[in-house]
C-alpha positions in Angstrom: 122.8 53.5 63.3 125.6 53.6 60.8 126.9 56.4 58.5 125.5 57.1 55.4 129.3 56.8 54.2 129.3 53.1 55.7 126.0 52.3 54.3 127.3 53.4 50.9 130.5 51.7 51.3 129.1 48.5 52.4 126.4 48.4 49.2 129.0 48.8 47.0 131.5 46.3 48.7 128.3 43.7 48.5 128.1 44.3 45.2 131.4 43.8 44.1 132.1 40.7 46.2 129.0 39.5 43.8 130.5 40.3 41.2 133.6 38.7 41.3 132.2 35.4 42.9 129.9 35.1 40.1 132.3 35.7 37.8 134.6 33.2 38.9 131.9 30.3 40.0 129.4 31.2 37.0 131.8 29.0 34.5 132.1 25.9 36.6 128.4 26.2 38.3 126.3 28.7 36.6 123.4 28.4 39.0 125.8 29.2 42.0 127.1 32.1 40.0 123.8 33.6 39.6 123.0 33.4 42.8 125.5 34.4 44.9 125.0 37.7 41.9 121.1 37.7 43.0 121.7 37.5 46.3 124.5 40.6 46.6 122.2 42.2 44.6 119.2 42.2 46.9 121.4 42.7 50.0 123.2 45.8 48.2 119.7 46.9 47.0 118.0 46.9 50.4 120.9 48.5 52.2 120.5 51.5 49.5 116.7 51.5 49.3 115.5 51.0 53.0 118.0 53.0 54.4 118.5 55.7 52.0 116.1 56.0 49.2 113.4 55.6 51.8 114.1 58.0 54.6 115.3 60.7 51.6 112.0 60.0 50.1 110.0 60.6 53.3 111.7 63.7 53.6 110.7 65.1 50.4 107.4 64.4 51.0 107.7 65.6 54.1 108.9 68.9 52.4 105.9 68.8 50.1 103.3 68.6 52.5 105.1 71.5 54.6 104.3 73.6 51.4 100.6 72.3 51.0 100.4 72.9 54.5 99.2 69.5 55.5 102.7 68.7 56.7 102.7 66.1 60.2 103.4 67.4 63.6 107.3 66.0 63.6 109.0 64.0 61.1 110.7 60.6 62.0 113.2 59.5 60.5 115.5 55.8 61.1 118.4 55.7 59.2 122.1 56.8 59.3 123.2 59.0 61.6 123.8 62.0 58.5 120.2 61.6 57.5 118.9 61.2 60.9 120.2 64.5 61.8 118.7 65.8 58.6 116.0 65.0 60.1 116.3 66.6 63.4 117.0 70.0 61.7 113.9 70.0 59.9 112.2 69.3 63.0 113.9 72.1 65.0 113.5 74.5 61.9 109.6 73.7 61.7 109.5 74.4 65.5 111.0 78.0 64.9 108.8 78.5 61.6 105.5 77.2 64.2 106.7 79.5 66.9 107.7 82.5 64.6 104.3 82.4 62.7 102.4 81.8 66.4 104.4 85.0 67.3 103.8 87.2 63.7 100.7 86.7 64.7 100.1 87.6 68.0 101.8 90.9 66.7 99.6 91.6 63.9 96.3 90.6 66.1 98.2 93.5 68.4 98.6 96.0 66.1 95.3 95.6 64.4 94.0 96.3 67.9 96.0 98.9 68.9 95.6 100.8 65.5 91.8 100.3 66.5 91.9 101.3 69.5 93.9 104.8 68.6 91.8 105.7 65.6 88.9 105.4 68.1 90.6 107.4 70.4 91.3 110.2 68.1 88.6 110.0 66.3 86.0 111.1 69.6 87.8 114.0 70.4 88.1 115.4 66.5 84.5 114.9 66.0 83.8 116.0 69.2 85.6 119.3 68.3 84.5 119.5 64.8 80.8 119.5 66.1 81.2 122.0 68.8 83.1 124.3 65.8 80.4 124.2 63.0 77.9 124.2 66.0 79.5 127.7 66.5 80.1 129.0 63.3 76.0 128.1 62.5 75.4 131.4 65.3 76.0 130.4 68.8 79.4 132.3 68.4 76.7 135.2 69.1 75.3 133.3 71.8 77.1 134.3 75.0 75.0 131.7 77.1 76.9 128.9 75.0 79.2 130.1 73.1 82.4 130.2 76.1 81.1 126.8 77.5 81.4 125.6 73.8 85.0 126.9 73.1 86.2 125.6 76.6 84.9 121.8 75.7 86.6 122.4 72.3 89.6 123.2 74.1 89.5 120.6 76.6 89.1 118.0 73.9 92.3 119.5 72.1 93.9 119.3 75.4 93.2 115.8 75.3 94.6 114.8 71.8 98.0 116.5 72.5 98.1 114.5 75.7 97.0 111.4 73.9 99.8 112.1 71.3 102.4 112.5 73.6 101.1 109.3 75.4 101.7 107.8 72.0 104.9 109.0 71.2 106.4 107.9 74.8 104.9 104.0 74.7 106.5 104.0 71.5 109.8 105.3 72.0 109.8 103.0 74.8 108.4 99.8 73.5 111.3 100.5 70.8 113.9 100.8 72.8 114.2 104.4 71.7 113.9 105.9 75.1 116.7 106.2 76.6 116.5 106.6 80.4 119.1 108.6 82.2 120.1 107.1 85.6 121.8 109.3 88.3 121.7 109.8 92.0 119.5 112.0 93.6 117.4 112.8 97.2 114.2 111.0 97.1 112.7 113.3 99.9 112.6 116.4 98.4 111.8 114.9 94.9 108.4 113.4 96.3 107.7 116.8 98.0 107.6 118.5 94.9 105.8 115.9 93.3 103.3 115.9 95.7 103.4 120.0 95.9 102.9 120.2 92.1 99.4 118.2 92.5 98.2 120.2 94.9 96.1 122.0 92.8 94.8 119.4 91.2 93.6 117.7 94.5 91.9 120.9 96.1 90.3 121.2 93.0 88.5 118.0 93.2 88.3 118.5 97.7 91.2 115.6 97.8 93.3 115.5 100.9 96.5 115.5 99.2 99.6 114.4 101.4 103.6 112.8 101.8 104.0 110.2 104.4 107.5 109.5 105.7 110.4 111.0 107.4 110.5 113.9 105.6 113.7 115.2 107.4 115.6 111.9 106.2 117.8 112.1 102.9 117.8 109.1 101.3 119.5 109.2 97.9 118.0 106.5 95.0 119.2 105.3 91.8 116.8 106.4 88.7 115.9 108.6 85.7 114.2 111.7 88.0 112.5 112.7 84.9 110.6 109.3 84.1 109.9 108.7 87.9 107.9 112.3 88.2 106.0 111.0 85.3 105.2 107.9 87.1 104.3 109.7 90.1 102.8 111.8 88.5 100.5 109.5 86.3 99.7 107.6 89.7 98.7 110.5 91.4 96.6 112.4 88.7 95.0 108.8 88.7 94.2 108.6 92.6 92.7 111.8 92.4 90.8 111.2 89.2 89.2 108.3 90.4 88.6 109.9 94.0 85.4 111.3 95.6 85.5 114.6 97.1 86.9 114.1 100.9 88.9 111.7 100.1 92.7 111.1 100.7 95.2 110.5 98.4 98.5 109.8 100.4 102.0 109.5 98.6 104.5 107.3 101.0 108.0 105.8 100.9 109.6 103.2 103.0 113.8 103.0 103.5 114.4 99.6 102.8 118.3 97.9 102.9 118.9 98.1 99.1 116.1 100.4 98.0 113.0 102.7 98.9 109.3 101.6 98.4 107.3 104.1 97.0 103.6 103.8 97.5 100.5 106.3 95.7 97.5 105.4 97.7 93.8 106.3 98.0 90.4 105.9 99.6 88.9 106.4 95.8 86.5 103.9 94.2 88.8 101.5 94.1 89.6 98.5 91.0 87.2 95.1 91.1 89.3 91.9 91.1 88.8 91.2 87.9 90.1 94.3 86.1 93.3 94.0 87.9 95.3 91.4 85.5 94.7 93.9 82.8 94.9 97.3 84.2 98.3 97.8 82.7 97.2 97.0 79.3 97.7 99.6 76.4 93.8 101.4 76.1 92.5 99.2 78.5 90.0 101.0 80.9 87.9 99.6 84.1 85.5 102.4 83.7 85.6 103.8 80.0 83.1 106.5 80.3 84.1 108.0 83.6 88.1 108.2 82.3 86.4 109.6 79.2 85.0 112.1 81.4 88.5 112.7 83.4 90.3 113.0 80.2 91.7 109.3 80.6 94.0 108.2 77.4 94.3 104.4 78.6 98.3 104.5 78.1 99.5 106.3 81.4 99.2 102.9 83.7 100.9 101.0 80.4 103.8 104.0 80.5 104.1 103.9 83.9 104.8 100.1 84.4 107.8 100.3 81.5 109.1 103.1 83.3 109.4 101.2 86.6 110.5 97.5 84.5 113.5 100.2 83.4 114.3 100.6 86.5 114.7 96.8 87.3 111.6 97.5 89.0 108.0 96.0 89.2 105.1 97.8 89.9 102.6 96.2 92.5 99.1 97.0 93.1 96.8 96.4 95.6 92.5 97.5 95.2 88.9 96.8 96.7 86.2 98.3 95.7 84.8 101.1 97.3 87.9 101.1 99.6 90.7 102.7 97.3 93.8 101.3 95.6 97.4 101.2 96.3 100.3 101.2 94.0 103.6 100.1 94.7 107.3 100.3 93.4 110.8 100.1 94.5 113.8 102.4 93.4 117.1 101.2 94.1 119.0 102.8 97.1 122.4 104.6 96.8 124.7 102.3 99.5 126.4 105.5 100.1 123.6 107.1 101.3 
């Protein structure tokens, strides 16, 4: 298609020519005059209306129906090359505006969720508290069968908001970009042993076989922030044994690979159905909401855990069956100087 320049150029030279032949032949033949005039004049006329006046039109009310919001899918336009790619930018622009609004709101169907889902979360635990309180200050503050079972649930629920508040605070700071991790070298080996020594108590408390599987005389020296991978480890753990039956094993094992070291938290615990798995990483989600109520369960530490490992150019892998136990899986990159 031509130019809008050569469009308008060739109009006007059409309606010149007609011009001057009529003006010339109109005194010996006045018919011929007038229409060799008439006939410039329909050719000039259609160059300027079908190619011009009618795609610009089309685009205005292409424009108008974009703000009544009955607008088309994608607007065609055959004409010169300047209008045609007038065209084209509205289509790309709509395609943005489609995708931006598709994204705004995804967002805001997120944070109406997630603003649900953590004023339900505070909300048990305050109410929870506030019950136990007036419940005390009504007399059984006298009553020694009650009253130290009372002040210990209040504390455990307070126990819970300040972990749920942290929780909070981390997601955030991460999801923002706020967090900033701090990478260095550092033995693997004796960072899992303390890890692992540190939950000790947490296992025998529950009768969980606790344990590090690997060469533990080996040093193997990885590439990470040591204080986010302890709270991975950490959150994995605390989960194995959580969701654990007395006697059962919760092992913590890593794997020298050529580039970097696997790192595996496994149990024998209840283990995930297949269902539950495409979401478990999902901010507040929960396979079992009353037991992780009952184990003190915030429904942020697998979410945490899996931006922590992405940091680390990292994905987090996990393997379940129910009633067998569930394995977790990451990869820290490997120092090649080790």
């Amino acid at each position: 298609m031509y130019s809008l320049k050569v469009q308008l150029f060739a109009a006007s030279f059409i309606a010149l020519l007609g011009g001057a032949v009529s003006f010339y032949v109109i005194s010996t033949s006045p018919v011929v005059g007038a229409a060799a005039f008439f006939l410039c004049f329909l050719l000039s006329f259609g160059i300027l209306y079908f190619y011009i006046y009618r795609p610009v039109q089309k685009i205005q009310r292409f424009i108008t129906a974009q703000q009544e919001a009955i607008a088309p899918q994608r607007l065609m336009v055959n004409s010169s090359d300047e209008l045609q790619e007038l065209s084209d930018s509205f289509n790309g622009m709509l395609e943005n505006l489609k995708s931006d609004i598709v994204q705004m709101k995804k967002l805001e169907r997120v944070r109406t969720e997630f603003l649900g889902n953590v004023s339900h979360e505070l909300r048990t635990p305050i109410f929870s508290t506030q019950g136990l309180l007036e419940t005390l200050l009504n007399g059984a503050v006298d009553d020694t069968r009650v009253n130290r079972e009372f002040l210990q649930r209040a504390l455990h629920n307070t126990e819970r908001l300040n972990t749920l508040l942290t929780e909070l605070i981390d997601i955030s700071r991460i999801e923002s970009g706020e967090m900033k991790l701090r990478f260095r070298f550092f033995d693997v080996v004796p960072f899992l042993k303390s890890v692992v020594d540190e939950m000790q108590t947490s296992a025998t408390q529950r009768t969980i076989s606790l344990s590090l599987v690997g060469d533990e005389l080996k040093s193997i020296d990885i590439y990470g922030d040591k204080e986010r991978l302890h709270q991975v480890l950490v959150n994995l753990i605390d989960n194995a044994i959580k969701y654990s039956e007395p006697k059962d094993r919760v092992t913590v094992a890593f794997h020298e690979k050529a580039d970097t070291v696997a790192i595996c938290v496994e149990d024998t615990g209840i283990g995930i159905a297949p269902q539950h798995l495409p979401r478990i990483f999902e901010r507040f989600y929960r396979v079992d909401r009353d037991r992780s109520r009952e184990v003190g369960g915030t429904g942020l530490g697998l979410a945490i855990v899996k931006h922590i490992v992405e940091a680390h150019n990292s994905t987090i892998e996990v393997d379940s069956l129910v009633g067998a136990g569930t394995k977790f899986t990451f990869e820290v990159t490997k120092s090649h100087s080790g």
